[in-house]
C-alpha positions as CSV (number, residue, x, y, z in Angstrom):
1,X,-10.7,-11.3,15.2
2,X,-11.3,-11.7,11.8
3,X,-9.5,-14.4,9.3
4,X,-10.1,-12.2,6.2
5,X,-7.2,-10.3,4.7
6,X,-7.4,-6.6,2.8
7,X,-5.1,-6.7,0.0
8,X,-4.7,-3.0,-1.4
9,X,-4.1,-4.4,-5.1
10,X,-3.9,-2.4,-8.4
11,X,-4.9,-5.1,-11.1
12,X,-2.6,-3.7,-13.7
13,X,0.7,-5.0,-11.2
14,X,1.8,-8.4,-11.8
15,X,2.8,-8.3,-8.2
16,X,0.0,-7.3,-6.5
17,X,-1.7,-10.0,-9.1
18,X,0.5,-12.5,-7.9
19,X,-0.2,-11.7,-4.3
20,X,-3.6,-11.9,-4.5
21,X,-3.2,-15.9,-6.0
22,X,-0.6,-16.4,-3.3
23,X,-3.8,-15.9,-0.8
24,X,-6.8,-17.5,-3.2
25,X,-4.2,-20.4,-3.2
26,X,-4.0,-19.9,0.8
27,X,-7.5,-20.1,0.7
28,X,-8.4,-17.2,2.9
29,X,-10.7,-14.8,2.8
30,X,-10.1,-11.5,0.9
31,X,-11.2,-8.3,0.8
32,X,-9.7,-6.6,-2.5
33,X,-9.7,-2.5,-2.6
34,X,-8.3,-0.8,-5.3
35,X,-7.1,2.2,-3.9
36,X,-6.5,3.8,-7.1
37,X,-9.9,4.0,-7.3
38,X,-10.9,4.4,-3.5
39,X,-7.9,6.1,-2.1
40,X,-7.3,5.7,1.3
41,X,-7.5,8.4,3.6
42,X,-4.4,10.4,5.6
43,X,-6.1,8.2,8.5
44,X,-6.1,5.2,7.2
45,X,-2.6,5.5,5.6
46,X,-1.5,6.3,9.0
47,X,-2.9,3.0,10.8
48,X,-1.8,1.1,8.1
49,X,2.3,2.6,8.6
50,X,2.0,1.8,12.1
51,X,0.9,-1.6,11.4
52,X,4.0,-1.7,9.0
53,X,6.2,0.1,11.6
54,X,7.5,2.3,8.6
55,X,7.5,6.3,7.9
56,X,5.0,7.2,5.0
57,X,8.0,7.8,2.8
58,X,8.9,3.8,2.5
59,X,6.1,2.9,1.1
60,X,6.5,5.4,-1.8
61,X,7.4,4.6,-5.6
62,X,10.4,6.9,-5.7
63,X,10.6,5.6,-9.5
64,X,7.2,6.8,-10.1
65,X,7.0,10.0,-12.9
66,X,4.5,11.6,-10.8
67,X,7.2,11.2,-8.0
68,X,9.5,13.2,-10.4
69,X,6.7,15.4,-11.4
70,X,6.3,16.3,-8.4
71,X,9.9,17.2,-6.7
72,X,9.8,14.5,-4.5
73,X,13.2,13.5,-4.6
74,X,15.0,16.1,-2.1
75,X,11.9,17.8,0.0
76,X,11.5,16.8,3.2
77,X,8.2,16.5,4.6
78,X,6.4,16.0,8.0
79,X,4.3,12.7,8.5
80,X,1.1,14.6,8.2
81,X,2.5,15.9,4.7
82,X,3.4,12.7,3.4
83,X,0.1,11.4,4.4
84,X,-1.8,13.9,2.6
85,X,0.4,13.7,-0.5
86,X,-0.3,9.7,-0.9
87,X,-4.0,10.3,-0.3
88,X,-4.2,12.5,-2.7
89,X,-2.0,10.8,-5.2
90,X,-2.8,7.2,-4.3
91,X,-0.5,5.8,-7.6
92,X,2.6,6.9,-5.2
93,X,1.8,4.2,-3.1
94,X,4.0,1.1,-2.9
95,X,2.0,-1.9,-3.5
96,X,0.2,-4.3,-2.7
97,X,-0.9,-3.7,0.9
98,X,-1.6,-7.0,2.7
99,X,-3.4,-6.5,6.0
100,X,-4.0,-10.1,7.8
101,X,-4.7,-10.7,11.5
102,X,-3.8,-7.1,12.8
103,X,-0.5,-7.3,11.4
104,X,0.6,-6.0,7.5
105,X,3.2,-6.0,4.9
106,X,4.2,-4.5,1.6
107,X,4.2,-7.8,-0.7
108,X,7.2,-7.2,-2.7
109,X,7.9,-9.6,-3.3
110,X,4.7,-11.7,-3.6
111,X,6.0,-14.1,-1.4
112,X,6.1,-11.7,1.5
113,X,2.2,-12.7,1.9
């Protein structure tokens, strides 16, 4: 098992910034992906929500304009749905995403690491 964490960090956040000192400070190992720019996959957003023992639509940003844009608000969708929809429109994603030690957590707040 590895010591190094994955923090799923948007650089423009303030918390997912202040996360990602929280585990410099820590002084472990990091692996940073934005996943703005490398959006994960419905398979990968999967692992991660079982790691986080939540449904897909917790980790959304219901206060989002693209969650708005979108018509979010009252349709209900399968898991596989809401997978796609966050793979396809990463910037829905709650964040950050800290995975450490087979185990993660949305770090909001920071302090959460």
């Amino acid at each position: 098992m590895t010591d190094q964490a994955i923090i799923w960090h948007n650089p423009r956040c303030s918390k997912s910034r202040d996360a990602l000192k929280q585990l410099q400070a820590a002084g472990i190992e990091i692996e940073t992906r934005r996943y703005l720019d490398n959006p994960p996959t419905p398979d990968e957003l999967d692992a991660i929500l079982k790691l986080l023992q939540l449904e897909p639509a917790h980790i959304v940003r219901t206060h989002e304009t693209l969650y708005r844009e979108l018509g979010l608000k009252d349709k209900q969708l399968s898991r596989q749905q809401w997978l796609e929809l966050l793979s396809q429109h990463p910037k829905l994603i709650q964040r950050p995403i800290v995975i450490y030690r087979n185990r993660a957590v949305v770090a909001r707040p920071p302090e959460k690491v």
